[in-house]
N, CA and C of each residue as an Amber inpcrd file, in Angstrom:
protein
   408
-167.5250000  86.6760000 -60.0500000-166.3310000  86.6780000 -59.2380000
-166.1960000  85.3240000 -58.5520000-165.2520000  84.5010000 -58.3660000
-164.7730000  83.9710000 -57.9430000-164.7290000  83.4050000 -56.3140000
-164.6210000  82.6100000 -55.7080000-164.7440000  82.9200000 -54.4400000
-163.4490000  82.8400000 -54.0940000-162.8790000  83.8400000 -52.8770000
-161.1560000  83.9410000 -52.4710000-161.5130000  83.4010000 -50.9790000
-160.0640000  83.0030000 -50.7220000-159.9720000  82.8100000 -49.1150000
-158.2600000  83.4810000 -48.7570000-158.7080000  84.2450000 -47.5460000
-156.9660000  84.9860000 -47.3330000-157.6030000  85.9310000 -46.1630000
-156.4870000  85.5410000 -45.5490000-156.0430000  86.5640000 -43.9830000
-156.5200000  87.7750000 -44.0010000-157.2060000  87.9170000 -42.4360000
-158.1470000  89.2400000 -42.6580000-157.2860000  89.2530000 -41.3830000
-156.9120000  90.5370000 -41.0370000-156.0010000  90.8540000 -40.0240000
-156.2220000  92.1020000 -38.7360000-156.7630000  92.1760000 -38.1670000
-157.3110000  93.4020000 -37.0780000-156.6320000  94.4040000 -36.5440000
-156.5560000  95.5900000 -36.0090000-155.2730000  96.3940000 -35.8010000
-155.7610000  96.6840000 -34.3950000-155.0470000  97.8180000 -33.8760000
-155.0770000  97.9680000 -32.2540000-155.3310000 100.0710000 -32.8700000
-155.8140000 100.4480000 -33.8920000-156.2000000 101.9460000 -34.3470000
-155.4780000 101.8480000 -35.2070000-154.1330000 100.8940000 -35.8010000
-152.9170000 101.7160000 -36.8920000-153.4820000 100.7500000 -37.7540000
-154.5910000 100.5030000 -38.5200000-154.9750000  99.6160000 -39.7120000
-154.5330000 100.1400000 -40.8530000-154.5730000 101.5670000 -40.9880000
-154.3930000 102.5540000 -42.1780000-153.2100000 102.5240000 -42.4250000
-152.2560000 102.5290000 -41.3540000-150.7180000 102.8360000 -41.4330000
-150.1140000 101.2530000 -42.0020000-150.6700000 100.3810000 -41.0930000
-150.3400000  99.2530000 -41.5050000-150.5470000  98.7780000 -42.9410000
-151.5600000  98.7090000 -43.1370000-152.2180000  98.8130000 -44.7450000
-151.2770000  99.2810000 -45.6810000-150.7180000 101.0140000 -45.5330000
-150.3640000 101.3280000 -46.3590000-149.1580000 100.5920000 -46.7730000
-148.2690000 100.2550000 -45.2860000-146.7810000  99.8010000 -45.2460000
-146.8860000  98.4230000 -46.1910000-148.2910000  97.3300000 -46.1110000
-147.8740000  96.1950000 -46.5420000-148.0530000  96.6990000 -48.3610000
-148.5640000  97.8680000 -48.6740000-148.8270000  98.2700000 -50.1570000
-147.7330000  98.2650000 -50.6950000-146.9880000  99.1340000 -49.7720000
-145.5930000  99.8510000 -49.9330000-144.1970000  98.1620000 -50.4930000
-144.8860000  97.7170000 -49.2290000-143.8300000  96.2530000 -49.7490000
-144.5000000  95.4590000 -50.6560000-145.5860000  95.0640000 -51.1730000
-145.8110000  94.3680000 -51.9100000-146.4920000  94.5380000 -53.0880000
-147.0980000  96.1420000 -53.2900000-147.2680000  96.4930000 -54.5600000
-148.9580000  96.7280000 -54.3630000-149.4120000  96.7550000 -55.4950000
-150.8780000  96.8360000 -55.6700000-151.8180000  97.7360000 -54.9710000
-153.1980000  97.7160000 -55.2660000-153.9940000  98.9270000 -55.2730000
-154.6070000  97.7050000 -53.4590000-155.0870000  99.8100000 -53.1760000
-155.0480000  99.4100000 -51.4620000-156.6500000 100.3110000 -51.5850000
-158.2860000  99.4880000 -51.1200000-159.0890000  99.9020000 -51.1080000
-159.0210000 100.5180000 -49.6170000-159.4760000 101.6760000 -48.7630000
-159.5260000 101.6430000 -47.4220000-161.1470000 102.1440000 -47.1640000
-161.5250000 101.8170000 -46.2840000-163.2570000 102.2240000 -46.0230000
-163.4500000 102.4330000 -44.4260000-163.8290000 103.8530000 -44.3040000
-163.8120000 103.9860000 -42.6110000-165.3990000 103.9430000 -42.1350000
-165.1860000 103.8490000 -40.5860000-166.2720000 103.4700000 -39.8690000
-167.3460000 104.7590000 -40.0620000-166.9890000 106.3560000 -40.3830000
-167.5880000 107.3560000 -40.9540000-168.6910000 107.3540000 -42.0190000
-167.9430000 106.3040000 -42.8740000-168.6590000 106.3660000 -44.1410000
-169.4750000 105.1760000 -44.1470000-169.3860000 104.6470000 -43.2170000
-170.8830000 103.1060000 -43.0510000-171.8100000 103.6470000 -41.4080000
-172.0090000 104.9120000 -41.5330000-172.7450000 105.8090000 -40.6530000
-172.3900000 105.7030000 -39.3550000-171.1340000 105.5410000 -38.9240000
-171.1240000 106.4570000 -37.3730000-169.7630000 107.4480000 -37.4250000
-170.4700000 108.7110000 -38.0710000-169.3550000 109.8590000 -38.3440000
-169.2750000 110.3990000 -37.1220000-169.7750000 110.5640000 -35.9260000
-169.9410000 111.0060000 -34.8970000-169.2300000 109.9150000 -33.5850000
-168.5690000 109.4380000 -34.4000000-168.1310000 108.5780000 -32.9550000
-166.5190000 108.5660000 -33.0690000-166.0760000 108.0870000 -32.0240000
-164.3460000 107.7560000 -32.1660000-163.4160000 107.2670000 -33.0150000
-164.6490000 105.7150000 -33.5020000-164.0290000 105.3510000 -34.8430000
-164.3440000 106.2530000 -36.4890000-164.8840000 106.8900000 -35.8710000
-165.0940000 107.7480000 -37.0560000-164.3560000 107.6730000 -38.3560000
-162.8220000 107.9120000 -38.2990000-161.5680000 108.3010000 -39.2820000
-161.1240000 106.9040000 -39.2490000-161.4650000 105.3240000 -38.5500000
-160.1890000 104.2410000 -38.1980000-161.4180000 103.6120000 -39.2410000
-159.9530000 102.2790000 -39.9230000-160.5880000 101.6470000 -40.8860000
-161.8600000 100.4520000 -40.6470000-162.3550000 100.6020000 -40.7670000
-163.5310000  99.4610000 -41.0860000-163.1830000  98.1050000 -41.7630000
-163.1070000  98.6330000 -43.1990000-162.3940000  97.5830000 -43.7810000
-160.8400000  98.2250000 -44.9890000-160.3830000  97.0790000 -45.4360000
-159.2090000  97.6830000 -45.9750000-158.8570000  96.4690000 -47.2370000
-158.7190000  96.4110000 -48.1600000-158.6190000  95.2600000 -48.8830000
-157.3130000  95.6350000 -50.1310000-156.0940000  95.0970000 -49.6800000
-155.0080000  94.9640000 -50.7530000-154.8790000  94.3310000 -51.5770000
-154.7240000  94.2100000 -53.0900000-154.7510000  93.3230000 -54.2840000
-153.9000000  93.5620000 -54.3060000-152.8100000  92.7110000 -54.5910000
-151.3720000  93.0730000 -55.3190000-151.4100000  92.0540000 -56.8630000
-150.0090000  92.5280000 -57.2520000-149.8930000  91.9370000 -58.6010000
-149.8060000  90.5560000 -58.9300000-149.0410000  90.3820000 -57.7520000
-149.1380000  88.8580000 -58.0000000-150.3390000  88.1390000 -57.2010000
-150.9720000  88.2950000 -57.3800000-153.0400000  87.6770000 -56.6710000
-152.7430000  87.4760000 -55.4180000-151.8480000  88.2410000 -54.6680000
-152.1800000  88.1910000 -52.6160000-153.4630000  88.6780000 -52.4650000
-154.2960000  88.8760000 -51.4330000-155.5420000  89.6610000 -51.0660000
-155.0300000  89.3280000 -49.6130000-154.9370000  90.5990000 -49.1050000
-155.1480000  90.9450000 -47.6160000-155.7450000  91.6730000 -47.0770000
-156.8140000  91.7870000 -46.3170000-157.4550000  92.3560000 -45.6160000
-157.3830000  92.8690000 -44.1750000-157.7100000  93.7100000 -43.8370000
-157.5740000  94.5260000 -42.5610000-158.3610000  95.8110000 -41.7920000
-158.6700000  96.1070000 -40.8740000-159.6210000  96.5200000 -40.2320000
-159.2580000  97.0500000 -38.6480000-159.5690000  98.3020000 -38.1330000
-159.5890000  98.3900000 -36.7680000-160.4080000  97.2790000 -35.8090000
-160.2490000  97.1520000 -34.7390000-160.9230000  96.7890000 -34.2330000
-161.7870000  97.9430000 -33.0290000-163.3170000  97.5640000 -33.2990000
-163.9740000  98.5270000 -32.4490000-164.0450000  98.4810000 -31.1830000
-163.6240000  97.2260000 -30.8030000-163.7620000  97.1550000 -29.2310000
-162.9320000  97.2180000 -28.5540000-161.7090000  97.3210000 -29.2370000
-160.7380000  97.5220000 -28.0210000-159.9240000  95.7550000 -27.7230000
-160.6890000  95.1310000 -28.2600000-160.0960000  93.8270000 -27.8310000
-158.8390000  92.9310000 -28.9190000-158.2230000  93.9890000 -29.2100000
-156.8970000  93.5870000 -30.3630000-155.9450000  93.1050000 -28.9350000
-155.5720000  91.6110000 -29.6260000-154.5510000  91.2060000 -28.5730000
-153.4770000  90.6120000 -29.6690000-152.5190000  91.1150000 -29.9760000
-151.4100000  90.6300000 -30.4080000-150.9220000  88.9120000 -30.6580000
-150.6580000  88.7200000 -32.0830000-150.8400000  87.1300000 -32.3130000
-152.0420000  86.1650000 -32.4270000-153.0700000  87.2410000 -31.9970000
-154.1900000  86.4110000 -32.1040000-155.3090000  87.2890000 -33.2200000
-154.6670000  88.1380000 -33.7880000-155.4610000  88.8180000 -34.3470000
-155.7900000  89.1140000 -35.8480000-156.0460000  87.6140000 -36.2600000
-156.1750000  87.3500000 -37.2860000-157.2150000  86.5420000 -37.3900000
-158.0720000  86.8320000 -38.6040000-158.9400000  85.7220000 -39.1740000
-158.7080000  85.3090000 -40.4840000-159.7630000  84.2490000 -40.6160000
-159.4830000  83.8970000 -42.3510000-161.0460000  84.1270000 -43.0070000
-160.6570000  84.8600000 -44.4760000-161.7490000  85.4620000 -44.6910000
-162.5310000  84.6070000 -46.4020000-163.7230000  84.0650000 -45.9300000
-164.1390000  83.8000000 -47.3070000-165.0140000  84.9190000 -47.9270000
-165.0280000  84.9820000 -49.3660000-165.5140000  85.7700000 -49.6360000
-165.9740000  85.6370000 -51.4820000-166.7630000  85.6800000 -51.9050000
-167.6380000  86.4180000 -53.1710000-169.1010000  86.3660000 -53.5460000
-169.6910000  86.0730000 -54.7430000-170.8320000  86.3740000 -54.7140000
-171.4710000  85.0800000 -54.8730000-170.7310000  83.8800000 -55.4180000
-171.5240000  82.4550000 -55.0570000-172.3200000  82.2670000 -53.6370000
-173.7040000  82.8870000 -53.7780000-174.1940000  82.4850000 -52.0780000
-174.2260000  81.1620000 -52.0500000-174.5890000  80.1510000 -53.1330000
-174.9580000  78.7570000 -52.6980000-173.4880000  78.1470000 -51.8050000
-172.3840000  78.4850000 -52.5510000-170.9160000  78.2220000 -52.2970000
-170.5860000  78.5970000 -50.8510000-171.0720000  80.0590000 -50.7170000
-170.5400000  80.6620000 -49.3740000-171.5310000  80.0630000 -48.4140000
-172.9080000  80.1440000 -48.3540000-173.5280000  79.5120000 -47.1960000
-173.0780000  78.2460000 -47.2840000-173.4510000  77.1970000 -47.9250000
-172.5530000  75.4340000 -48.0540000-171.4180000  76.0380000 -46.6870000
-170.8000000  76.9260000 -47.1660000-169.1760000  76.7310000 -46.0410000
-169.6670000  77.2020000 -44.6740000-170.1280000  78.5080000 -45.0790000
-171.1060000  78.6470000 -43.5870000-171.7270000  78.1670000 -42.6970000
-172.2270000  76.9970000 -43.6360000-173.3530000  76.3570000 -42.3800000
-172.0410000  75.0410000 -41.6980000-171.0680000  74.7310000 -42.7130000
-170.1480000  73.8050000 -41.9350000-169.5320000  74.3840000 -41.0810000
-169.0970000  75.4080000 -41.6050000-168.0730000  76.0730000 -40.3160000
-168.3610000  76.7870000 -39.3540000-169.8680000  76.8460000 -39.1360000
-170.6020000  77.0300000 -38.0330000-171.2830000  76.6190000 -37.1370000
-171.0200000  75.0160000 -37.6090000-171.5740000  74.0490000 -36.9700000
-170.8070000  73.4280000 -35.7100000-171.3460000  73.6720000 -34.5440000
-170.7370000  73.6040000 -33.3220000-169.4100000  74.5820000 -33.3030000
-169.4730000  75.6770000 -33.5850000-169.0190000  76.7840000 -33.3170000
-169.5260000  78.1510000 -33.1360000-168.5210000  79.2000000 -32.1110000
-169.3600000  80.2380000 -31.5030000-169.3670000  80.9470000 -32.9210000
-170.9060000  80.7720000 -32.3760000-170.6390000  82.0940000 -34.0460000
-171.0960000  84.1050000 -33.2520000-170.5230000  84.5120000 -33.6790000
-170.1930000  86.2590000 -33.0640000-171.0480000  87.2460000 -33.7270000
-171.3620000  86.3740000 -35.2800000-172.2130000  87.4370000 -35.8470000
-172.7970000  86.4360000 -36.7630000-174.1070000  86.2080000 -36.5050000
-174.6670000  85.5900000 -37.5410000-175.1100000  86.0150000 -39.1320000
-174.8540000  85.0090000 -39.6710000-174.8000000  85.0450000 -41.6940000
-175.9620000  85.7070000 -41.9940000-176.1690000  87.4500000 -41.9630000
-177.4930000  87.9240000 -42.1190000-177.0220000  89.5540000 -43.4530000
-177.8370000  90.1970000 -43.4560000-177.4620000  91.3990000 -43.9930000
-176.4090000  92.1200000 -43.0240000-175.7150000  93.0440000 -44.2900000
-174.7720000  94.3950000 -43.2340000-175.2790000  95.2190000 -43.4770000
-175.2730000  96.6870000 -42.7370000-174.6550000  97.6830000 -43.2550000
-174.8170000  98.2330000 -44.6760000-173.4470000  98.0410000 -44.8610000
-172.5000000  98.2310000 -46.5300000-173.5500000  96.9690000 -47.2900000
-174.2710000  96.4240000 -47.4650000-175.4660000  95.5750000 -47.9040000
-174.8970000  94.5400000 -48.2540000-174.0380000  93.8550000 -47.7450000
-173.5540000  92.3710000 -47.9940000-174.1430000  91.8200000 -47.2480000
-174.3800000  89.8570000 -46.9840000-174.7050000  89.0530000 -46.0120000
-173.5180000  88.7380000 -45.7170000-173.3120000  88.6770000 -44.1440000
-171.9880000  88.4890000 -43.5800000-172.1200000  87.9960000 -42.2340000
-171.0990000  86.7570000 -41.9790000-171.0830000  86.3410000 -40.6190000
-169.7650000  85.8860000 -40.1660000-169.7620000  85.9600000 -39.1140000
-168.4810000  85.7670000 -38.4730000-168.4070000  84.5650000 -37.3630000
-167.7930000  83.6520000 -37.2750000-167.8170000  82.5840000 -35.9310000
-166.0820000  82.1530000 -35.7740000-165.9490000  81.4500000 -34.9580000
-164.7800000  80.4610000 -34.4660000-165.3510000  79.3620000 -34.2710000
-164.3640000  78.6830000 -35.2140000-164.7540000  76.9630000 -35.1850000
-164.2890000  76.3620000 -34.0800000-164.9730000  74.8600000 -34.4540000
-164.7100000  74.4620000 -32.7910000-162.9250000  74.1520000 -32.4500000
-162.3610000  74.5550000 -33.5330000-160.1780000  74.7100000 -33.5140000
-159.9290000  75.6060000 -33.4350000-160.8950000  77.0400000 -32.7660000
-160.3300000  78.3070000 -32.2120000-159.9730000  79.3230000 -33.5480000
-160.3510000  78.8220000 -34.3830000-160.1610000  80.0750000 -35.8130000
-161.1640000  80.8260000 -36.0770000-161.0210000  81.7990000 -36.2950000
-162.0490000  82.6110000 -36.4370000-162.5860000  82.3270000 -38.0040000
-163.4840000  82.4910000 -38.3790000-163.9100000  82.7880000 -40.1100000
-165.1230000  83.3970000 -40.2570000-164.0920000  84.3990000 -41.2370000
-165.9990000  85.4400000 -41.5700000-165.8080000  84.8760000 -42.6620000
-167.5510000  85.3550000 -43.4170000-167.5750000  84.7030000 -44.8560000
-168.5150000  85.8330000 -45.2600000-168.5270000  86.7770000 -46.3120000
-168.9760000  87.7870000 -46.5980000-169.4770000  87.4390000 -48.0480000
-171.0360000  87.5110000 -48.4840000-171.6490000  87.2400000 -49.9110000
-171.8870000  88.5180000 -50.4100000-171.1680000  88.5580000 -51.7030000
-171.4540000  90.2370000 -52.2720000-172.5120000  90.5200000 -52.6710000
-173.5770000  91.2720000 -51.9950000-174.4220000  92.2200000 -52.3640000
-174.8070000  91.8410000 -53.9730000-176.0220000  92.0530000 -54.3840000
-176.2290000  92.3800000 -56.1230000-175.6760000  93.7790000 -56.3700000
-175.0070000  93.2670000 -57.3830000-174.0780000  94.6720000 -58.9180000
-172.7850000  95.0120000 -57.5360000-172.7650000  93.7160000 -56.8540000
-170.6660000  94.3590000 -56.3190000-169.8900000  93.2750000 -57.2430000
């Protein structure tokens, strides 16, 4: 796979709704993955999306996600997302675009078994960069 870069976008709880609406306008298959099914079925976010990933026909990729904390502020709630299974490719960008920037989640294992990190460069952008797991 390839490595992509494209807008990862945060919601305020309506990720799902939103998601579906941008399917609805622009076509293509809509993956959705809730916070339930990456083990906290017992909590609030339980049913709200985690992650959400739209392919459309003509090669858009948008991504989208609740946010767990509560801290969705309108206009600002967007990142830019790198992403595939070249680790040499994805760390190379990682270690630049983390260099003298806050980084929020350092480039380690997840969860869902990807290596994934998240920072804001020192121009206030956010960028996660997510390396796919072996056999994704």
């Amino acid at each position: 796979m390839a490595s992509r870069l494209n807008p990862y976008i945060t919601f305020a709880g309506d990720a799902r709704q939103a998601m579906e609406f941008y399917q609805e306008v622009l076509g293509g298959t809509l993956a959705l993955n809730t916070y339930g099914e990456f083990g906290q079925k017992d909590t609030p976010m339980a049913d709200k999306i985690m992650h959400g990933m739209l392919e459309t026909p003509s090669g858009f990729t948008l991504m989208g996600a609740d946010t767990p904390t509560g801290d969705h502020k309108p206009g600002n709630n967007f990142s830019v997302s790198l992403s595939g299974d070249d680790e040499a490719e994805l760390r190379g960008y990682w270690e630049k675009l983390s260099d003298g920037a806050h980084v929020s989640v350092p480039l380690d294992k997840q969860m869902w078994g990807d290596v994934f990190g998240m920072c804001t460069d020192r121009f206030g952008i956010t960028w996660m960069v997510n390396i796919a797991g072996e056999g994704r």
